[in-house]
DOPA-506619 format. One line per 8 residues: their letters; for each residue x, y, z of C-alpha. Coordinates in nm, 2 decimals. Layout:
<atoms>
A = X/Y/Z  ...
</atoms>
This chain:
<atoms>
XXXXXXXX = 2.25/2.10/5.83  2.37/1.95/6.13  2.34/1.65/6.27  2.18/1.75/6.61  1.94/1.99/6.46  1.87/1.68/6.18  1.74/1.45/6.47  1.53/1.70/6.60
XXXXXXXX = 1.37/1.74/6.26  1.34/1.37/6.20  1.10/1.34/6.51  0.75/1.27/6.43  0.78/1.25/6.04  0.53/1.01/5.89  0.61/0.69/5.68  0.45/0.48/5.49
XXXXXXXX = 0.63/0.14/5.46  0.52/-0.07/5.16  0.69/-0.45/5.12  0.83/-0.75/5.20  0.77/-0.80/5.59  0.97/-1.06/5.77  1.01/-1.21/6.13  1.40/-1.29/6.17
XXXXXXXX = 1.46/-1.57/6.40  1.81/-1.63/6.59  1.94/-1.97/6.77  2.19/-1.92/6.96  2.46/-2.15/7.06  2.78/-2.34/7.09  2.95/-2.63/6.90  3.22/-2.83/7.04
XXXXXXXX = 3.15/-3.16/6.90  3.08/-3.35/6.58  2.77/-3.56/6.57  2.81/-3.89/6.48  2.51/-3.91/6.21  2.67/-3.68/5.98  2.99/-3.47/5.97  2.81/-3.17/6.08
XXXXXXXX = 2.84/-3.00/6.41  2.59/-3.04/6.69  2.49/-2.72/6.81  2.33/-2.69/7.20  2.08/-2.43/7.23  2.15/-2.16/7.49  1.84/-1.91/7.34  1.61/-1.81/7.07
XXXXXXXX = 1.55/-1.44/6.97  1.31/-1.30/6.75  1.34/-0.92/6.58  1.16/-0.81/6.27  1.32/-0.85/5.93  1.30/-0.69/5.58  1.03/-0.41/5.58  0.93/-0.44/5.91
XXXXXXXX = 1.29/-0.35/6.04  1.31/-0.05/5.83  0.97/0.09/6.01  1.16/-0.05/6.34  1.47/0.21/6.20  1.23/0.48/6.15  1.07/0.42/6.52  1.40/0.44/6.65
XXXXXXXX = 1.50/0.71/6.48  1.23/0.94/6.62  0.99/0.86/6.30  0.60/0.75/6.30  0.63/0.45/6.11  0.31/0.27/5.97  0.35/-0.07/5.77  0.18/-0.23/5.48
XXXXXXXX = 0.29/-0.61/5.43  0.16/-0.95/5.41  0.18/-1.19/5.70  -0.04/-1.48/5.83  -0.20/-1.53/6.14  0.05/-1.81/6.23  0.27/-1.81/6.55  0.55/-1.62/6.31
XXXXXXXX = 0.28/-1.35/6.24  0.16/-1.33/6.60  0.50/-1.26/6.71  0.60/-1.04/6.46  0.27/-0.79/6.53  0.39/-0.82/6.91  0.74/-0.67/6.82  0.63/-0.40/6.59
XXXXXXXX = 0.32/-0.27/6.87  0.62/-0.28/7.14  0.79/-0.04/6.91  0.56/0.22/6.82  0.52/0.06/6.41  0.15/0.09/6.32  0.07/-0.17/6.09  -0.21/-0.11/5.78
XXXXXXXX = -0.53/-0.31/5.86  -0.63/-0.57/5.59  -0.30/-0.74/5.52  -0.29/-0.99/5.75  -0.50/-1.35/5.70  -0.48/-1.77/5.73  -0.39/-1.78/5.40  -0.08/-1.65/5.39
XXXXXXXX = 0.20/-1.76/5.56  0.48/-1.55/5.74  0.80/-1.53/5.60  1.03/-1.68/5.84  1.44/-1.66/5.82  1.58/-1.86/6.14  1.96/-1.84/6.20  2.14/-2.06/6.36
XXXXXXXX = 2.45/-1.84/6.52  2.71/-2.04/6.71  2.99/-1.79/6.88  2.81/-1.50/6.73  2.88/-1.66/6.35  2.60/-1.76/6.12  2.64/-2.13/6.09  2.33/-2.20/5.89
XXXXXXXX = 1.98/-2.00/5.73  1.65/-2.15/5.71  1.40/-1.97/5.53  1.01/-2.06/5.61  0.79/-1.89/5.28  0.53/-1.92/5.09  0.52/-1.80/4.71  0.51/-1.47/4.58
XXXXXXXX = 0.12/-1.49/4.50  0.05/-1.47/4.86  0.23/-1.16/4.92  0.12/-0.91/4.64  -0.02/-0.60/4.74  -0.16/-0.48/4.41  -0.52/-0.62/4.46  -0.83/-0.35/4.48
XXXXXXXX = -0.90/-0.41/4.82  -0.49/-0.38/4.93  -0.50/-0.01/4.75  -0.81/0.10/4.92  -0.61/0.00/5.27  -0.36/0.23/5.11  -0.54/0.53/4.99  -0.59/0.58/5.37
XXXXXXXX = -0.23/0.55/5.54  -0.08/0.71/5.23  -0.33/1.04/5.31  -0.17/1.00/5.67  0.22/0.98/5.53  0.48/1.21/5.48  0.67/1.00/5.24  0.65/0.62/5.12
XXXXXXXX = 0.92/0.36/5.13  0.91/0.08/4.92  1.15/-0.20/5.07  1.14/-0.51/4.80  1.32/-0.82/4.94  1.20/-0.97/4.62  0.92/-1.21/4.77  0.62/-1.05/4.60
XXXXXXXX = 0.50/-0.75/4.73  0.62/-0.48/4.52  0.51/-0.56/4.17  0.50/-0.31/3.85  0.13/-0.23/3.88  0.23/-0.13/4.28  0.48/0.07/4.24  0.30/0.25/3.95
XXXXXXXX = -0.02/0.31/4.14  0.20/0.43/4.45  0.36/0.67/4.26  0.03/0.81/4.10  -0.12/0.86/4.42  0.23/1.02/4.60  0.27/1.24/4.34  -0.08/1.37/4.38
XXXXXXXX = -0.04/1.41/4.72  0.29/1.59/4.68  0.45/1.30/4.89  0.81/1.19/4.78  0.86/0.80/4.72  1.19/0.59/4.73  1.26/0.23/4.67  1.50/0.00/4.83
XXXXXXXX = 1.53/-0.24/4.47  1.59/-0.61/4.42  1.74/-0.62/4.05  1.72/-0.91/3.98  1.34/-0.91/4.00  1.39/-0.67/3.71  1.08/-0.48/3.74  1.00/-0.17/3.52
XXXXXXXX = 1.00/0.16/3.74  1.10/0.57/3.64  1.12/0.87/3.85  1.16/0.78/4.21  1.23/1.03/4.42  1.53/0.84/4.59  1.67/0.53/4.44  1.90/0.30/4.72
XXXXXXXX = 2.14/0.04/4.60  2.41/-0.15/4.71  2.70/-0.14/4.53  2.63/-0.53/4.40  2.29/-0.38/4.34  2.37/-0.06/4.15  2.60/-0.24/3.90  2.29/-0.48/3.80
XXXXXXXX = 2.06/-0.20/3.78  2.32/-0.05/3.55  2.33/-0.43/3.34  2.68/-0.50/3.49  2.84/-0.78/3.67  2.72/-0.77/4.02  3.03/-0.93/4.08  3.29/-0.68/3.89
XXXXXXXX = 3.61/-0.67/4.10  3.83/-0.37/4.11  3.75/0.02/4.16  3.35/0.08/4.15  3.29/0.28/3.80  3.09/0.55/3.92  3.02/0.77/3.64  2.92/0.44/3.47
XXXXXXXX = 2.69/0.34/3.70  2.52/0.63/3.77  2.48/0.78/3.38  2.34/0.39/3.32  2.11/0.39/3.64  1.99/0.76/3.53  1.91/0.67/3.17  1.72/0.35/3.26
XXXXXXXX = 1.53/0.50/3.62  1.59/0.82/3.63  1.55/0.88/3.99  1.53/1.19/4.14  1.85/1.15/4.44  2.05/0.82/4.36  2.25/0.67/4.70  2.50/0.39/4.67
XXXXXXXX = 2.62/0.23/4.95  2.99/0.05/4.91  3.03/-0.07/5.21  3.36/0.05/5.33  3.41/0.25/5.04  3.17/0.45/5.17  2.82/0.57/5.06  2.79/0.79/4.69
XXXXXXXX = 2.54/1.04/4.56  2.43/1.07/4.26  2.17/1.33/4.09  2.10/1.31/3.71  2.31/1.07/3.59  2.65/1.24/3.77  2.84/1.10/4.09  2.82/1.37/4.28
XXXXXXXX = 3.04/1.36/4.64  3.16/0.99/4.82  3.10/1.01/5.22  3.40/0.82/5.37  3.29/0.56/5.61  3.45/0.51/5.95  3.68/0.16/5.97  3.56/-0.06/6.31
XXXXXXXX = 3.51/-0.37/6.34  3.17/-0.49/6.18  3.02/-0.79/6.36  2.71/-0.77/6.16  2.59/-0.61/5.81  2.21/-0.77/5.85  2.00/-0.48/5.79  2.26/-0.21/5.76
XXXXXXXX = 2.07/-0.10/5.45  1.77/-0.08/5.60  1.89/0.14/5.87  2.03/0.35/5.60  1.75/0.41/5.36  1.54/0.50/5.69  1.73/0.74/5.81  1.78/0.90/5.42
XXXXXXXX = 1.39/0.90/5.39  1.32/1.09/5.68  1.59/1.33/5.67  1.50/1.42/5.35  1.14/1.44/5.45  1.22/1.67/5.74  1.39/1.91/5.45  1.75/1.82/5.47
XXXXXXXX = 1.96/1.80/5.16  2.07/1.51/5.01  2.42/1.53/5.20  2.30/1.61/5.51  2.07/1.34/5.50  2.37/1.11/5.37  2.56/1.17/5.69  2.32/1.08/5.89
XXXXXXXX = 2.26/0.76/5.71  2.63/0.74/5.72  2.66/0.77/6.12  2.33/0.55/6.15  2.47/0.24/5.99  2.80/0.26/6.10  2.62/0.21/6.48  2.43/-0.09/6.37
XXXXXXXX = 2.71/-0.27/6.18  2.87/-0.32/6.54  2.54/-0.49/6.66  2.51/-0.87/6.59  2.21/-0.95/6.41  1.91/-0.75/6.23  1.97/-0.45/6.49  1.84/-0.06/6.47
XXXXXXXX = 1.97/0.20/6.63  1.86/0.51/6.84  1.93/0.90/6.85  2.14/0.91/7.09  2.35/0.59/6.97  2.41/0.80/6.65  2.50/1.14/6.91  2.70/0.85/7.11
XXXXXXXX = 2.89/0.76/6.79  2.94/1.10/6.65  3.09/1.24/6.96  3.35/0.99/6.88  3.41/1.02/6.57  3.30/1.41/6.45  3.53/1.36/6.14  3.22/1.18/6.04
XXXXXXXX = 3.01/1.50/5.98  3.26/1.70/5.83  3.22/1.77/5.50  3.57/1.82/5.44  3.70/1.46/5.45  3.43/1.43/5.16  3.53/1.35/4.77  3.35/1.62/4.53
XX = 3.28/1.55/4.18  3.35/1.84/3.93
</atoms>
């Protein structure tokens, strides 16, 4: 399919968020100096942004992608969740009644960027307890967007919300709705799962889903990976972004084709895989095939890796892009597995 006709598909498709929802802060700044309290630089303040972080930029992805994103996650009623609910109503993200309250607080990342470089994170939480969504009440909320959805994205930044007893519910009730589900995993929160319909990993990710070193050096093992990943999850599509290795499908436990990615300069990789597993979801949900969809996801995040900070990126950025760089859609340049 191509990628014009794709977009056009993708506009209007429902879905259902499910996870860890973040507001990302961002202090901007220089440093000339060393302050004489500590050997640390002193950084003056030019600016403070604020964008949505973790599941709430993926619905941002999907707005900006054409989608109708609504979004399930816990936040307080604190200035952080205030703010947070202003970005996603400015962007068209609907967010699930009944997961919002004082006794909760909003997760919080604040960077401190001098010259457009990270210098520092400071991270604002409260523990996982206050952010589960497995609760009677939370499904009830649930039973009503998912009735409403198209498909259901789980994004787990490992801070609570996506438990076992979740994602086993969510699946019961997808599946009975004929409504595909994919999850966006944390590994090392080594929760029990089976049968999603689209498994996303990052290459670090996929080797601990598959009980290797996250940290193994040298050429990714791909038929290792994905025959362990299929025997322990069995997911329906497997996707495994490596970076600029490129991005590698999997179905049933075989690699299947590598999409090349494009080399430019990458300022930022904050939320690149959110920005990719939006973009699969809703190509796939729109009936595109898994390589289709891949390439889009492919074109997608090599736009917002160009962006500084957690960044999403619009139809006609990827149409922008791809005028640009049309190698990028052809399958040809592609590695087939036998």
């Amino acid at each position: 399919m191509k990628i014009e006709e794709l977009l056009m598909k993708v506009r209007g498709r429902r879905v259902l968020v499910v996870g860890d929802v973040m507001l990302d802060h961002y202090v901007w700044g220089d440093a000339s100096r060393i302050s004489p309290e500590a050997p640390v630089p002193v950084v003056d303040v030019t600016r403070d942004s604020y964008a949505a972080g973790g599941a709430a930029n993926v619905a941002l992805n999907i707005a900006s992608l054409g989608g109708a994103p609504s979004l399930a996650g816990r936040t307080g009623t604190d200035e952080g969740g205030e703010r947070l609910s202003e970005i996603l109503s400015q962007n068209g993200v609907v967010r699930v009644p009944g997961f919002s309250g004082e006794s909760c607080q909003t997760i919080q990342k604040t960077r401190i960027m001098v010259r457009n470089q990270q210098l520092c994170r400071i991270d604002r939480e409260g523990g996982e307890a206050e952010y589960r969504m497995d609760s009677n009440a939370s499904r009830s909320e649930l039973v009503e967007a998912l009735g409403q959805a198209d498909a259901v994205l789980l994004s787990d930044y490992g801070k609570g919300a996506i438990s076992e007893n979740l994602i086993e519910w969510l699946q019961g009730e997808a599946e009975s709705m004929g409504i595909p589900v994919s999850l966006d995993p944390k590994p090392r929160r080594r929760l029990t799962f089976k049968g999603m319909d689209l498994l996303t990993p990052n290459r670090a990710e996929a080797l601990e889903l598959a009980g290797l070193s996250p940290h193994l050096r040298g050429k990714f093992p791909s038929e290792e990976v994905c025959a362990r990943i299929w025997e322990r999850y069995q997911p329906g599509h497997l996707v495994i972004t490596l970076g600029a290795d490129g991005i590698l499908l999997s179905g049933e436990g075989r690699p299947q084709r590598l999409i090349p990615t494009y080399a430019r300069q990458v300022f930022d990789v904050s939320g690149a895989g959110d920005t990719v597993i939006a973009s699969l979801l809703l190509a796939l949900s729109a009936g595109a095939d898994l390589a289709s969809a891949a390439r889009l996801a492919n074109l997608a995040a090599g736009v917002v890796v160009g962006k500084v900070g957690t960044a999403t990126v619009t139809q006609e950025e990827i149409l922008d892009y791809l005028s640009q760089h049309p190698d990028l859609a052809d399958p040809s340049g592609e590695t087939v597995y036998s």
